[in-house]
C-alpha positions in Angstrom: -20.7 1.1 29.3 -17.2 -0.4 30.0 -18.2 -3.6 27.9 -19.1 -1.3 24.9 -15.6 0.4 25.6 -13.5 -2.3 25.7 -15.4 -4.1 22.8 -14.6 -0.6 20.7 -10.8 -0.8 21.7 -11.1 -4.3 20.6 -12.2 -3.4 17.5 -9.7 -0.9 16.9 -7.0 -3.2 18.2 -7.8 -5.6 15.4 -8.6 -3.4 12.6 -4.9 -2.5 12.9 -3.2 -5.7 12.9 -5.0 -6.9 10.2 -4.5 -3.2 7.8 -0.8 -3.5 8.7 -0.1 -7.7 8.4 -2.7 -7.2 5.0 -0.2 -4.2 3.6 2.6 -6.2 4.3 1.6 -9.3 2.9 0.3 -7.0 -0.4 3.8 -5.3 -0.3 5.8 -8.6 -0.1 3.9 -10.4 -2.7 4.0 -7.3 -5.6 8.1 -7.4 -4.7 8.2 -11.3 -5.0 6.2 -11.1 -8.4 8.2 -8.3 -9.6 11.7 -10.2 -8.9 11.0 -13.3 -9.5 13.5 -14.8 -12.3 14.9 -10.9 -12.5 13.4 -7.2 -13.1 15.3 -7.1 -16.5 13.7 -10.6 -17.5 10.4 -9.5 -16.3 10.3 -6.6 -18.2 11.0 -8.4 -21.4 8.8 -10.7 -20.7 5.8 -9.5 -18.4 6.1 -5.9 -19.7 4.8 -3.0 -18.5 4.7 -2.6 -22.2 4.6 0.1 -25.1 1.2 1.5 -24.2 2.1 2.8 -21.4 5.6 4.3 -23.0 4.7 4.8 -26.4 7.9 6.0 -27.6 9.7 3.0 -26.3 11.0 0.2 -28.6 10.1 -3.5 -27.5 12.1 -6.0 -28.8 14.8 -8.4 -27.1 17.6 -6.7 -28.9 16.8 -3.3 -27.0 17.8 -2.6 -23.9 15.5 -2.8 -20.8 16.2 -2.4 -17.5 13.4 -3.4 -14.7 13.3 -2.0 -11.1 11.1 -2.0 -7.8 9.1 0.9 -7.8 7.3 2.2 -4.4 5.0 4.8 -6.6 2.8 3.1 -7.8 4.0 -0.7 -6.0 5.0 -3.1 -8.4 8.0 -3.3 -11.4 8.9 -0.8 -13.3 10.7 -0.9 -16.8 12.8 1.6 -18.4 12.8 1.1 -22.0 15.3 2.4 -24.7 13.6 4.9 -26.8 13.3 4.5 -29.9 15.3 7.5 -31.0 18.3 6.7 -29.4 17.6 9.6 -26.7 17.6 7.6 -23.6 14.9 5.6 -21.5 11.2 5.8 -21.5 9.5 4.3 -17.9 7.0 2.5 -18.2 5.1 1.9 -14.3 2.3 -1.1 -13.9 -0.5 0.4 -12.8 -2.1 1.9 -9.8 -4.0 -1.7 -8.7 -1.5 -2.7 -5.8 -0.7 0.3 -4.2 -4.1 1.4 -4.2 -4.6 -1.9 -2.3 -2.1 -1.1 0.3 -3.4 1.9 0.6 -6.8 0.4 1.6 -4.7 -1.5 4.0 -3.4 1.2 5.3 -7.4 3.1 5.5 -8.5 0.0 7.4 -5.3 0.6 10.3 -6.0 3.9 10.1 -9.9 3.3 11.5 -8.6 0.8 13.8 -6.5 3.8 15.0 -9.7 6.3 15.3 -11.5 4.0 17.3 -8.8 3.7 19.6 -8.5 7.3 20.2 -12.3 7.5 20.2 -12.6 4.8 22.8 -10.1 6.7 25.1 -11.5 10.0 24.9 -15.3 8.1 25.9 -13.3 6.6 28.8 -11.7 10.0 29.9 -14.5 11.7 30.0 -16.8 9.1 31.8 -14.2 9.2 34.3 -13.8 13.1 34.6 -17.5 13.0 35.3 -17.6 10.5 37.4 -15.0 12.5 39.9 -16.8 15.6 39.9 -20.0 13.6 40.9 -23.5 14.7 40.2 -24.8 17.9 41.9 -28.3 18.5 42.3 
C-alpha cells in the first residue's frame, strides 16, 4: 500500500514540474516570437491582420502599434481605423494560451493526486491507531 502511495505522489510530483516548466517554455517562446525584430515591425509584417479588425486600414503608411498581450498570449496589433477615429485591436488567436492553459490542467492533476495521496495516507494511518476491534 505505501509503494502505490508513494508511486501516486510521484506522479503528482512530476505532472507538476512538467505543466509548470511546459507553460513556461510556451509563455517564453510566444513573447520571443512576438518581439522578435519589434511588436510594431511584426505587426506590419506578421499581422494579426484586417480580418480579425475589419475596420482597420493595412498599409505601411498607417500607423500600427504592436504589444504583448496576456489574453489571449501572443502579439497584439492596434491598427488605425480607417476613419480616422482611433485604433482597432486586432489579437492572434486563442492557440497559445489555450496551450498554456493545458499546461496549467496537467499541474493542476499533478496537484489532485498529491492531495489525494495524502488524504489515502491519513486515513490509513488514522485507522491504523485506532486498531481493529472485534
Amino acid at each position: 500500500m505505501k509503494s502505490r502511495m508513494a508511486l501516486t505522489r510521484s506522479i503528482g510530483i512530476f505532472l507538476i514540474v512538467v505543466g509548470v516548466i511546459a507553460a513556461l517554455c510556451v509563455v517564453a517562446l510566444a513573447w520571443l516570437s512576438a518581439a522578435y525584430g519589434g511588436l510594431d515591425y511584426k505587426c506590419l509584417v506578421e499581422g494579426p491582420w484586417r480580418v480579425s479588425a475589419p475596420f482597420a486600414v493595412t498599409s505601411e503608411a498607417v500607423r500600427v502599434q504592436g504589444s504583448f498581450s496576456w489574453w489571449p498570449l501572443g502579439r497584439a496589433c492596434n491598427w488605425q481605423r480607417a476613419d480616422g477615429q482611433g485604433f482597432v485591436m486586432a489579437g492572434s488567436g486563442w492557440t497559445t494560451t489555450f496551450t498554456v492553459l493545458v499546461c496549467a490542467a496537467v499541474a493542476s492533476v499533478g496537484g489532485l493526486l498529491i492531495v489525494i495521496g495524502n488524504a489515502r495516507t491519513r486515513s490509513v494511518a488514522a485507522v491504523g491507531r485506532q486498531g481493529i476491534r472485534g
